[in-house]
N, C-alpha and C positions, 0 to 999 in steps of 0.2 A: 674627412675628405668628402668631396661632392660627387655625385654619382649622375652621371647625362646619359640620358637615350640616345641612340644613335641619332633618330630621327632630329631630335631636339638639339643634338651637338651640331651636325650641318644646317640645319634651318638656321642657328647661332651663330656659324662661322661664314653663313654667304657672303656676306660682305666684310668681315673685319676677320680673315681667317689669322690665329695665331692670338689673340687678342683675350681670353680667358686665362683665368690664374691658374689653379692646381686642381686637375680634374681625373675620370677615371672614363673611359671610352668603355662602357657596357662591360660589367663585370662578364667572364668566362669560366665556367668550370671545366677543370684539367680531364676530365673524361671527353676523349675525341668524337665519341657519338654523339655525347651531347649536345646541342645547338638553340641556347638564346636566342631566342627570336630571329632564329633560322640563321645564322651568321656564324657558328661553326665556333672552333678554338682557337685564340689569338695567336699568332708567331710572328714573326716579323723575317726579313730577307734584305738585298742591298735595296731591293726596290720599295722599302718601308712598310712599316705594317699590315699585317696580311689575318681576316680568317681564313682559318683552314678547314676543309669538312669532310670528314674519312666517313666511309660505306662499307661494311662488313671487309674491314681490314685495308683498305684500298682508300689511298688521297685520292678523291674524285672531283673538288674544286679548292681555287684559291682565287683572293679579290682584297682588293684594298681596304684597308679600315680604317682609312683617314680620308675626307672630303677631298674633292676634287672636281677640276671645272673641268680639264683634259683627261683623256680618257690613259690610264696606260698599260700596254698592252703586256708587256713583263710581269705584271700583278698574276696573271693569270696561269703562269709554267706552270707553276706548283708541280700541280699531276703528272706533266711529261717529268720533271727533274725525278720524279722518284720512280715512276713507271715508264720503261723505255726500253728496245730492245739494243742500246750501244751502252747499258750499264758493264762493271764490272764486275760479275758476282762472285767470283774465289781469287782468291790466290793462288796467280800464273808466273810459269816460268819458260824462257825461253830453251826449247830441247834442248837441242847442242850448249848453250851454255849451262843447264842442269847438267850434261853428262861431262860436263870438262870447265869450269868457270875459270881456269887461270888460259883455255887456250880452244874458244869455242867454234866447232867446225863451219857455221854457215855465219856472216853480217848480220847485223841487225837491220829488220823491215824485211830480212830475206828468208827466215827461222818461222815454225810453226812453236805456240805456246800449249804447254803441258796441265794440267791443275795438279797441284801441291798440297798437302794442308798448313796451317798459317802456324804449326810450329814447324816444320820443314823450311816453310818459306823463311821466315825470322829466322833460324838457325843459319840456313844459309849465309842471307845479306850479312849475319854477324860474322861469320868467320870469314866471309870472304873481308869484310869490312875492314878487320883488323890486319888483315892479313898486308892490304894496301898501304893501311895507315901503316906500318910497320916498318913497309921497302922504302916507302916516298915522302912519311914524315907528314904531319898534322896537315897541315896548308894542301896536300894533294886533293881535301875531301872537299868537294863544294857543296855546301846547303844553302845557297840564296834562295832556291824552291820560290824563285820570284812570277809575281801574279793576283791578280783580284782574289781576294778569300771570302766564306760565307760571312756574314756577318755572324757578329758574338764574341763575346770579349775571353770565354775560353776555349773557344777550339778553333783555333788559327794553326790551319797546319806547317807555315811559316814557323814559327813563335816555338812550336813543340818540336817541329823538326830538332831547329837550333839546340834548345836546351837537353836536348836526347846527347847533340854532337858535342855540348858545351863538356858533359860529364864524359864523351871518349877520351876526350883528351886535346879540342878545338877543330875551327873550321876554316876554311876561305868563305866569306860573304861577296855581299854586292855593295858599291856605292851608287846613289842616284838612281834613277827608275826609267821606265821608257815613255811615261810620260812627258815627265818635262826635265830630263836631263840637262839640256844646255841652258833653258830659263833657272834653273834652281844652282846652276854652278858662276853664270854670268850675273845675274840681280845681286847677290850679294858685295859683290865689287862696286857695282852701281848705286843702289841702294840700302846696305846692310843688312836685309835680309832676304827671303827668297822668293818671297812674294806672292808666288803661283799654291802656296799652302796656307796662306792666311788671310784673315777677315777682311772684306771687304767693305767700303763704305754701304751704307743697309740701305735696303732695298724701302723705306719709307723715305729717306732723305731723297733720294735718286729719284724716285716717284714724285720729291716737293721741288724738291731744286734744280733738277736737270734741263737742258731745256735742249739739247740736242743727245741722242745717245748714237754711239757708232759700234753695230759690233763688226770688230776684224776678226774675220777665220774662225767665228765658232758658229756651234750649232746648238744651243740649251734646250729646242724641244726636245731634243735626240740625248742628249748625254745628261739632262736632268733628269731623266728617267731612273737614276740610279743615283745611287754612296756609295762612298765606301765603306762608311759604318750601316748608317740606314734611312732611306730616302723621307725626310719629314713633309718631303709633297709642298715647300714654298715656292720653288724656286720659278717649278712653271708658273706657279698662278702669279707670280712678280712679274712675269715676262705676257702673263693675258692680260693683266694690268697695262702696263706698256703699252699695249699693241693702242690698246683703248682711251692711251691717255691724253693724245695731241700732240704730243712733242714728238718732235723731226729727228724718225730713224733711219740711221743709214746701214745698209751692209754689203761688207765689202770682202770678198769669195769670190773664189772660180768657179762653183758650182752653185746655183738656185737652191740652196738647202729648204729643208723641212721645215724651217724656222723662218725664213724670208716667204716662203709659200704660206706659214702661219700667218705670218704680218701682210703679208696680199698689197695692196695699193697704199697703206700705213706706213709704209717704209721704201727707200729707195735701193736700187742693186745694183753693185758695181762690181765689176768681174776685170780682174787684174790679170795677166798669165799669172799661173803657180811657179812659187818661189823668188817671185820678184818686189814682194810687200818692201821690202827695204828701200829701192831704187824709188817707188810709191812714194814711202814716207819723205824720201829725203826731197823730191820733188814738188809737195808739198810744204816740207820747210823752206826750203826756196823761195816758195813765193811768200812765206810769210816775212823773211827777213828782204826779199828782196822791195815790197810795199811796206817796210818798217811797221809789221803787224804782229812785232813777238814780241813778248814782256821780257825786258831789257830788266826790269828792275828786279823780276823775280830770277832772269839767270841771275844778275849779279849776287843776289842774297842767298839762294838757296844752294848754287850750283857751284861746281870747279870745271876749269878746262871749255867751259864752252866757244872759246876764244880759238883754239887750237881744231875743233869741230869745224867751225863756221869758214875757218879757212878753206879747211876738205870742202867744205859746202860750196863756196864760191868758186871754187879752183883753183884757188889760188898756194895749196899744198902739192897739187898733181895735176894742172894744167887744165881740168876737165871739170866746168861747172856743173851742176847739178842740177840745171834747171828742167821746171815742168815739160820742156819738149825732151831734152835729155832724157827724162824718166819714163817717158811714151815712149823712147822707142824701145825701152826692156820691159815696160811693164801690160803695155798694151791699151792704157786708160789715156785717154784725150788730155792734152795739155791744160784744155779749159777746163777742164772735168775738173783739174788737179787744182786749178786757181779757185770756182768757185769754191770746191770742198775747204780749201785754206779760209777762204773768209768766212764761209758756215760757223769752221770749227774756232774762231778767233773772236765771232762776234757773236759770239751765245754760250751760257755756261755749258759746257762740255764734259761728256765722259766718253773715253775711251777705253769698249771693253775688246780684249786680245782675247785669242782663243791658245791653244796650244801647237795645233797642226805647224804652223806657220815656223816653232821652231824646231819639231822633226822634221829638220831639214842641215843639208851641206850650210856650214857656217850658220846653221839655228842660233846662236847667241847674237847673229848681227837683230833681230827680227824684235824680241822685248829692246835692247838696250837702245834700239831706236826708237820705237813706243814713246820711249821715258824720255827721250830726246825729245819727240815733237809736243809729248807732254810740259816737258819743263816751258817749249818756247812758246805753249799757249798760257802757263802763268798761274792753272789752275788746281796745280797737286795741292789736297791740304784743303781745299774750296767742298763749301757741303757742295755735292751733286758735279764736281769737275775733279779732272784727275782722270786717271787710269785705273783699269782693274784688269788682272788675269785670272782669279777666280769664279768670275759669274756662272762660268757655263759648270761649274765641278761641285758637286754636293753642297749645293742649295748657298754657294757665299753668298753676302750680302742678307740673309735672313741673321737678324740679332740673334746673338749670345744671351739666351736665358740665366738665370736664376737657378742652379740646377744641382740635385745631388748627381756627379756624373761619376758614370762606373769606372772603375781603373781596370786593366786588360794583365793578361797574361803574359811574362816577358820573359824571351828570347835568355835571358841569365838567370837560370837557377839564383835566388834567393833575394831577389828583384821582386818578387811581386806579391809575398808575404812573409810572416813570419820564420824565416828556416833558420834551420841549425843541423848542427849535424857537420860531417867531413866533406859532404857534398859541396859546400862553400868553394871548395877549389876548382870549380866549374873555370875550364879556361875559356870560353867565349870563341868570336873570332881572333884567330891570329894574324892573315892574310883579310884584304878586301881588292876587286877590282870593277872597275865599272861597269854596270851590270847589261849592258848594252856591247860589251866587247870581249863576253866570254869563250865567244868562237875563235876569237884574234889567240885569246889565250890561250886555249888548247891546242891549236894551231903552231904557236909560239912560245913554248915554257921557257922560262928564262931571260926573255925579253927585255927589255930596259924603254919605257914610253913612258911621256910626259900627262900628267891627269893636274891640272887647275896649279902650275907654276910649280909641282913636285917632282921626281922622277923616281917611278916606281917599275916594278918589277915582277913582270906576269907569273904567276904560281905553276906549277906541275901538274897539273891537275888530273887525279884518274879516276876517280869516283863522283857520283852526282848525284843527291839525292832529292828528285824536285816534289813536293807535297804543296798543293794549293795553285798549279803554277801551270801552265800549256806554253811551253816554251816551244814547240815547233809550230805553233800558231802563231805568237808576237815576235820571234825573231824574225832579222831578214834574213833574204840570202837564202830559202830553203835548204837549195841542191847542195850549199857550200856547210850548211848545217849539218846535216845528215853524212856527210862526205865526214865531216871534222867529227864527230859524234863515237864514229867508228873509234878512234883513238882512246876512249877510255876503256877501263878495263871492268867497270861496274855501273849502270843505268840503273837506278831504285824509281820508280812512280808509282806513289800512293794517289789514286784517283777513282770517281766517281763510274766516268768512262771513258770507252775506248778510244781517244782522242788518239791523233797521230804521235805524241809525246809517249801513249803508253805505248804503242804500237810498235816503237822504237826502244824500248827498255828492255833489260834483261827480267829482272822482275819486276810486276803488276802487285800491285797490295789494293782492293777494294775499300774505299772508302765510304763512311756513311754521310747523305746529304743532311744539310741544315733540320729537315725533318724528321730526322732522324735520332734525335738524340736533344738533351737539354742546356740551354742556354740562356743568354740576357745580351739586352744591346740599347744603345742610346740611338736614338736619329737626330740626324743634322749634325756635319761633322763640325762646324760654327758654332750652329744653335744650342744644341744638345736640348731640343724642345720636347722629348719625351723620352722615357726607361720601360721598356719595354720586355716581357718576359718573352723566352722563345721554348716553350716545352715542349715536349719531346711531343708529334703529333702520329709519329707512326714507326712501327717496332722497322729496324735497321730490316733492309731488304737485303734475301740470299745469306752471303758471309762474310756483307759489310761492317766493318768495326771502325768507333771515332780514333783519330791520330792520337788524342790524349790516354787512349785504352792501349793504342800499339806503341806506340813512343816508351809508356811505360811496360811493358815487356820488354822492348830492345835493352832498356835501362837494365832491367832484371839479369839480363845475359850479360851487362856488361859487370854488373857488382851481384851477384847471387847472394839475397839472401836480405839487400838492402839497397838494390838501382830501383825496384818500381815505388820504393817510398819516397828516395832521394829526387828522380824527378818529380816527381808531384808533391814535393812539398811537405810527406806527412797528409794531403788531404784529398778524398775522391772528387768526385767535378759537382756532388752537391754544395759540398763544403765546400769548396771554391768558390761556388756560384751564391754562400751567403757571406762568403768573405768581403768579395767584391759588393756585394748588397749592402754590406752593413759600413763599409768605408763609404760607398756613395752616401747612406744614410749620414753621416759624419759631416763630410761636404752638404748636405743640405741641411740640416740642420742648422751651421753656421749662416748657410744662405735663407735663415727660417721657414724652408719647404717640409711639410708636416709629413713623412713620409711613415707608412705603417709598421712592423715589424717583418722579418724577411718570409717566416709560415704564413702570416697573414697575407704577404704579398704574392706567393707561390701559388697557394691555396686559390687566392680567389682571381688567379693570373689578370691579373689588370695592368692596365695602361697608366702609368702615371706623364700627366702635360706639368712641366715647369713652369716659373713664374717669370712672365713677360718681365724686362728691365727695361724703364724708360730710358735713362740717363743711354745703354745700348743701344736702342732704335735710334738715338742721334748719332750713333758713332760716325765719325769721316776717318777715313784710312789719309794719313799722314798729318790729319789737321792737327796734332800736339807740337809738330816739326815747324808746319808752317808756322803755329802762335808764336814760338819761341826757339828758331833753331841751336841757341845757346845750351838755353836747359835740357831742349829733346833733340838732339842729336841724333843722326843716323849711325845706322853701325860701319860707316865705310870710314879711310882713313881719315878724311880731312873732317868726316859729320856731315859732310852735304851729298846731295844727286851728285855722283862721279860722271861727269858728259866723255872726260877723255881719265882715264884710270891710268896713273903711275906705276902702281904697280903690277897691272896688264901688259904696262908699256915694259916693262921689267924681265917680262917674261921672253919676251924674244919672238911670239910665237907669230909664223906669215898668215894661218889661215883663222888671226883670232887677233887683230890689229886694237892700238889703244884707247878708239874712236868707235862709236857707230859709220860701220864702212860699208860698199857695195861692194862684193866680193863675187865672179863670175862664177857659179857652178860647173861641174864639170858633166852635167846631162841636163840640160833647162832646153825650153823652147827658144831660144837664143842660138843654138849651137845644134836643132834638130835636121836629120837628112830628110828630102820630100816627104817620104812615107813615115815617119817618122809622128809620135806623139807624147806631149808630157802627162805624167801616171801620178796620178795621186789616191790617197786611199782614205778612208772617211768612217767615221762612226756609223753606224747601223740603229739604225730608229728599234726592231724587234729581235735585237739580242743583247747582250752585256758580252762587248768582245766577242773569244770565241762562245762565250756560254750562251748556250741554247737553239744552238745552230740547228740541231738535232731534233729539235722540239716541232711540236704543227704549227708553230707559229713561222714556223720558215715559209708556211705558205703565201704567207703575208707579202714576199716579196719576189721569191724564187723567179727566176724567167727559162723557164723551156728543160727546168727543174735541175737549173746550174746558180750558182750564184751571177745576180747584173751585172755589168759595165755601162754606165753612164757615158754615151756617146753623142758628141753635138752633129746634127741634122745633114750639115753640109759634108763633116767628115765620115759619116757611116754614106752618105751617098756618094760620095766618089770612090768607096770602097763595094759597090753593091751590097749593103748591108741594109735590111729591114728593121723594125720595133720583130723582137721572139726572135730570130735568128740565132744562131749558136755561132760564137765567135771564138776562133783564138787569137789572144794576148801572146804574145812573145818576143825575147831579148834574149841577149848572149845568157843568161843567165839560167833560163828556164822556158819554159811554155805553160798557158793555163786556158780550160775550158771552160767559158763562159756566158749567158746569157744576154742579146743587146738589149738595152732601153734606150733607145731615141727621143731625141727632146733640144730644143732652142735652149734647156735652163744648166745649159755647161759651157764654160769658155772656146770656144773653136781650137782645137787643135791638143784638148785637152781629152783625155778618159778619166774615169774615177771608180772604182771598185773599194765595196766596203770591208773595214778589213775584219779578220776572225773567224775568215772561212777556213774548216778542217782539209789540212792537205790530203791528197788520197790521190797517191801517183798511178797512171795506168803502166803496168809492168813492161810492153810491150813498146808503146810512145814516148814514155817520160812525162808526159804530160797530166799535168793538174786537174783533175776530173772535176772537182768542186770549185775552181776557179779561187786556189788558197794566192791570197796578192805577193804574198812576203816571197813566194816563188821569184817574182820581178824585181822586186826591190832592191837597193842596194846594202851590202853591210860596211858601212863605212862609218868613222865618227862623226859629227857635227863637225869639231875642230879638235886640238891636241888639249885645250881648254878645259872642255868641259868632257869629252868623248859620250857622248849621247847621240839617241839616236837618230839617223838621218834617213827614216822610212822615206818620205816626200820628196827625192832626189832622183828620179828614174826616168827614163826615155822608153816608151815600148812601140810593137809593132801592132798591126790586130788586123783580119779577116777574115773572112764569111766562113768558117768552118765544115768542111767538106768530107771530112776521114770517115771512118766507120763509129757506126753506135756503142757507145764507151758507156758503159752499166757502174751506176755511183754508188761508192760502197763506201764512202765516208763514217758514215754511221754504221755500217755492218762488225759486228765483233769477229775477231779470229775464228778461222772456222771452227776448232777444236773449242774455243771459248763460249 
């Protein structure tokens, strides 16, 4: 293997970043004081790899260890995530439900919490556990523990949750995510697969062939920032590329994102109202069929039903044509806007990239299957550098698939993810699933009967919950109805780092240890898989933090005495794991002839290993196998082709999830708003991952008047008396929130935007949202009966100069006893 200087790595990769075979980014010794050429001990996080550099026991800095042309500012937590005063340092229990767990005197969010020790604690959760599982039967216990998890391939506190509940005797999970629920339940009906989770045509073809690029609804400075495995740092410098390269960018938003402010005068900006992207698209296919400027030949070849579409289109299915003035008056963009953009996108190789916002929303699935509509009628799915993408803006797509030994992970079923034996095999898994966006509906509704993608299923019982990896009163909506419905179970578990509003809400708190905490491995680029990364342990566990894979295998222990903490784990502790998975990766590269070291050699001298760039990948085009030959490469839908109008959608019966890309009226849009009245959207946040790191000084980066923003346009904060720093409240039948203005021309009139992943922290006294948490406002509805995903983007609020008394944020403050 070759061994590069940092220096000499970046001076190598200015210009052709990604472009070297198998190399080793500055060897590291696993002693954390030590530091090579001042750059600390290597680890890695979602935001990709990182030195680490510890000071007499103390993480004191973190910083990226992969070149970079954008600066990003997440590199830098480190030190807040480990040192912080909203950690959890023991195991807490709520009084009242310590002194009575089958019938606890005071609510939860209304109880003071006790400290336990962590076999008291365990002991507990076990007996009460069983105790549930007992009355209400396997299906009552929910473990979807759904949410971003650290990076590393074995300590997913997900993954161990599961296999802890696999061996009680099963679980309720989740289907589908709150990302792109409705896109991942719809695309496959259209397309055959789901689209929004795989490879993208690559970011050198796009860069050769493209000659117009459009992004709808996303923001990639802001959300490449991260992976979900571990950020390999292309995605921005693809998109600095871009800015630089000449070709005619369009973006098209309600808000002047971070990303358009990137691209400055490179690019143009068009601001639609929120949730009208559909009535947009189909007003632009209007004009292209109405100037006979769609490829006829390619519907006919590639497509079904687009015949029964174009009807809806014309109006001639429902009386109401769809043309570019039609679409202005819902969408808010100029008719001409609409015609020129139709000839833009018709008369130049084109890509269309979709962000995800656009389908957390009411009727989200009309929002991609129109995409793919107005794609199919420009002709160019399958074309290098034209077509569609929904992956740009999500862990680095479009960056090629290396050559790679890549590590296998830890999975969810006992004897899944090595060699086992033993009786433990009878791991029952989940038994129950429900979509994981209408858990509240569920406990709400035990018993239920509701349709999920043409099935009819039937909400679970649910009394236990045990969420590890996951801030669920941060990503659901609906707070007040949360927290309301919450009460209903008879057991909360939250194993967590910190005091987030989700533990705050639990019966019992289990202290978890961060990423830094303990030892791991992880690949970056969830696409690429362009380097293997070690994550060793960079600082002894803080207080009486312990990893899920340590407690998981105690709960095991209580469950089988004497042979549960073997049975979960396999027979193996987390090093042995950790060269299990090593030595299989080694396996896969090998085949791929990557020369990879032995697993001590690789530990020992924690190194960086980069994989081998694949040409034949850097040409890939996403569906161009379809287009050469749709005989032999067939889609996965019924007929092999782009489904335009779906039969078997049409089959399903459903109103709010028609057999066509259709304009569906929401039931809170700027369409239907009273005077005072505004549409609420919520947006990715440039200095946090979600809720993570809210807490951290990097909040200062954005904070306004030390609330979280509202993005308010100029004309609407002034006929409200509202200034730039003013403290505003947000509010709807649903809740109230305190909030921070920002003033500015670069938001749709009549629109606000708040970013979402602020920690709720209600004032006891108001009700009101001290930290300005969004999901307060939102709605909890589905998307459709379709897909049941979530429809954050659907909300109408009110907002005003805030007047009340000085309200003291204690988001971040731990229980006072804690």
């Amino acid at each position: 293997m070759t061994t590069f200087t940092r220096r000499g790595f970046l001076k190598g990769t200015g210009a052709t970043l990604g472009t070297l075979a198998i190399s080793s980014i500055i060897p590291l010794p696993a002693a954390a004081e030590m530091k090579p050429r001042g750059m600390g001990i290597l680890t890695a996080s979602r935001m990709g790899p990182l030195y680490a550099v510890v000071k007499d026991g103390k993480l004191v800095s973190t910083e990226g260890a992969l070149p970079k042309t954008v600066p990003n500012s997440l590199q830098l937590t480190g030190p807040d995530q480990v040192h912080t005063k909203a950690r959890v340092k023991y195991p807490m229990v709520r009084k009242s439900y310590l002194a009575n767990p089958e019938s606890p005197a005071k609510a939860r969010g209304d109880d003071e919490f006790v400290r336990v020790s962590w076999d008291d604690a365990l002991q507990l959760i076990h007996n009460q556990h069983l105790r549930i599982r007992k009355a209400y039967g396997d299906e009552s216990i929910f473990a979807g523990a759904y949410g971003w998890r650290s990076s590393g391939v074995l300590h997913k506190g997900r993954e161990l949750l599961r296999r802890y509940m696999s061996l009680a005797g099963g679980y309720t999970s989740h289907l589908g995510d709150y990302s792109t629920g409705a896109a991942q339940v719809i695309m496959p009906h259209v397309m055959g697969s789901i689209e929004v989770y795989e490879q993208q045509t690559t970011h050198p073809v796009v860069l050769e062939h493209s000659e117009v690029v459009v992004l709808w609804g996303l923001n990639p400075m802001n959300t490449l920032r991260i992976a979900w495995t571990s950020n390999d740092n292309s995605g921005i410098e693809f998109f600095h590329k871009l800015k630089n390269s000449g070709k005619q960018l369009i973006c098209i938003d309600p808000m002047r994102s971070e990303t358009i402010e990137f691209f400055g005068d490179k690019a143009e900006w068009i601001a639609p109202h929120p949730y009208t992207d559909t009535a947009m698209m189909l007003g632009v296919a209007h004009s292209l069929v109405s100037r006979n400027k769609h490829d006829k030949g390619f519907l006919d070849k590639y497509t079904v039903g687009y015949d029964k579409f174009e009807e809806y289109l014309l109006g001639n299915s429902d009386g109401v044509e769809k043309t570019p003035a039609w679409a202005e008056a819902i969408c808010g963009v100029p008719a001409e806007q609409m015609e020129t953009l139709a000839d833009t996108l018709s008369g130049n190789r084109t890509m269309l990239m979709s962000g995800w916002a656009m389908q957390r929303q009411q009727h989200g699935e009309q929002r991609h299957w129109m995409l793919v509509t107005l794609s199919a009628m420009l002709g160019q799915i399958g074309l290098p550098g034209g077509g569609f993408g929904l992956s740009y803006h999500y862990s680095n797509g479009g960056n090629p698939t290396r050559d790679a030994g890549v590590l296998p992970a830890i999975g969810a079923n006992i004897g899944k993810s090595g060699q086992a034996s033993g009786d433990w095999l009878d791991a029952k898994g989940a038994v129950n699933a429900l979509p994981v966006a209408r858990i509240i509906e569920a406990i709400e509704n035990p018993g239920k009967k509701y349709m999920h993608n043409g099935k009819e299923l039937t909400f679970p019982n649910l009394k236990m919950a045990w969420w590890a990896g996951g801030a669920n009163f941060t990503h659901h909506q609906d707070t007040n109805r949360l927290i309301k419905a919450w009460q209903k179970l008879e057991l909360s578990v939250v194993s967590e780092i910190y005091w987030t509003a989700a533990a705050k809400y639990a019966d019992i708190v289990l202290p978890t240890s961060t990423s830094f905490e303990r030892n791991d491995m992880t690949m970056t680029g969830d696409y690429s898989n362009q380097h293997l990364v070690p994550m060793k342990k960079v600082i002894d566990p803080q207080f009486e933090a312990r990893s899920d894979f340590d407690v998981f295998g105690d709960m095991s222990e209580l469950l089988m005495p004497g042979k549960g903490r073997d049975a979960f784990r396999e027979g193996k502790d987390e090093m042995a794991w950790l060269k299990y998975f090593y030595e299989e990766a080694a396996k896969g590269g090998k085949r791929a002839r990557i020369r990879m070291p032995k697993f001590g050699q690789f530990w020992d001298k924690n190194e960086l290993i980069e994989m081998k760039p694949n040409k034949k990948n850097e040409q890939f085009v996403r569906h161009g196998a379809f287009r050469e030959d749709p005989i032999i490469n067939p889609l996965g839908t019924p007929s092999g082709k782009i489904e335009i109008y779906s039969k078997t959608i049409e089959g399903f019966g459903l109103k709010d999830c028609p057999p066509h890309p259709t304009w569906l009226v929401p039931d809170e849009w700027a369409g239907n708003a009273k005077d005072d009245e505004l549409t609420f959207i919520t947006s990715h946040a440039a200095d946090r991952l979600h809720s993570q790191f809210n807490y951290a000084k990097i909040r200062e980066n954005y904070a306004v008047a030390n609330r979280e923003p509202i993005t308010i346009n100029t004309e609407d904060a002034k006929a409200r008396g509202i200034s730039d720093g003013d403290l505003v409240r947000a509010y709807n039948g649903r809740g109230e929130i305190l909030v921070g203005a920002k003033v500015t021309d670069g938001i749709k009139k009549g629109t606000v935007c708040v970013h979402e992943g602020a920690w709720p922290d209600f004032d006891k006294a108001t009700g009101i949202c001290k930290n300005g948490g969004p999901n307060v406002l939102t709605r909890d509805i589905p998307t459709s009966r379709l897909a049941n995903g979530c429809a954050a983007n659907s909300s109408l609020v009110r907002i005003e100069k805030y007047s009340g008394p000085a309200l003291e944020l204690t988001a971040f403050d731990p229980p006072q006893s804690a």
